[in-house]
N, C-alpha and C positions, 0 to 999 in steps of 0.2 A: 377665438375662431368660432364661427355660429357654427350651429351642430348641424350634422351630417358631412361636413368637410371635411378633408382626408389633409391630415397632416402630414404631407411628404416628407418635409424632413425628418418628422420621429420616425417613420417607413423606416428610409435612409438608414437612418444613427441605430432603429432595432435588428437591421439587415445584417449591418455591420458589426454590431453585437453579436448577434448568432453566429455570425462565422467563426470570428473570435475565441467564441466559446468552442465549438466544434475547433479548433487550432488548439486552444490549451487542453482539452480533451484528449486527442491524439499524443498530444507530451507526454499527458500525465499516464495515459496506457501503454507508451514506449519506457517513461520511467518505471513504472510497476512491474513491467516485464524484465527492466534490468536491474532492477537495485536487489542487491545480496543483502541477507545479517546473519549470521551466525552465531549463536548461542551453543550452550553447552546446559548438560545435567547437575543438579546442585552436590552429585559426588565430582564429578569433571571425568567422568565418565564415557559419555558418551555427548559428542557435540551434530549439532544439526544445522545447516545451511539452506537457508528459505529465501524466494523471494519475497518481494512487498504484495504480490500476488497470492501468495498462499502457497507457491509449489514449491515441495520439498527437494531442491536438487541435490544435495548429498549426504549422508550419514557415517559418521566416524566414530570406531570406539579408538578412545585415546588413551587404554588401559589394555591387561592380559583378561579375559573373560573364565579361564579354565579354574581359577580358583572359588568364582561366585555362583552363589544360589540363582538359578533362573530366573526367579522371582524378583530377585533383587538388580537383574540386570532390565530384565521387563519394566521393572519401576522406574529405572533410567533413562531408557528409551520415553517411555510416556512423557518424564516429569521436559525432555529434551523437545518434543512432538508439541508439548501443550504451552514451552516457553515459548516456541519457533512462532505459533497462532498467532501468540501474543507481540512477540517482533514484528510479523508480518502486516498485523492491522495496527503496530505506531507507524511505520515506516510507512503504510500509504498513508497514514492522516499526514502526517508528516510532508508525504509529497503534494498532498491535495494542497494541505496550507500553503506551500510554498509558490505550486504549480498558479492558485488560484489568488492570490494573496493582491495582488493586481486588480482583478476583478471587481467593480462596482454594479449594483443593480443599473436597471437602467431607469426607472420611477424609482419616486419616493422618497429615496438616498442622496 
């Protein structure tokens, strides 16, 4: 194509890519907003429910608390808080990879 000529169809085919991508976008922020994991603390103590988003929707102790050190129920909750984190960013790679897994550049590749 001699240069300065506008390549309509890569237009076209980039147009149409970007939508695409804005499409699996919107999935992949409907899935993050609903996917659950639920962990628990390495006594089983206390368990935590996150989404793939990072928000904590619910906290369970799955034990009696009146016999334990505070300290040691606080270390529970943390070790539960810090696994949740960690659930939370597999489950979006997780969803990305899947969401995006389809996806090819559009040069180059």
């Amino acid at each position: 194509m001699p240069r300065g000529e506008i390549d309509e169809a890569w237009i076209e085919e980039a147009v149409r890519r970007y939508r695409r991508i804005e499409s699996l976008q919107a999935e992949f922020d409907a899935a993050v907003a609903g996917v659950q994991v639920t962990v628990r603390s390495p006594d089983g103590l206390v368990e935590v429910v996150v989404t793939a988003a990072g928000t904590i929707t619910d906290v369970r102790f799955l034990g009696p608390l009146h016999n334990r050190h505070p300290r040691d129920v606080a270390n529970s909750v943390q070790a539960a808080v810090t696994a949740a984190a960690d659930a939370a960013q597999w489950a979006r790679e997780k969803l990305h990879n899947e969401t995006f897994a389809v996806y090819r550049p559009l040069a180059g590749a």
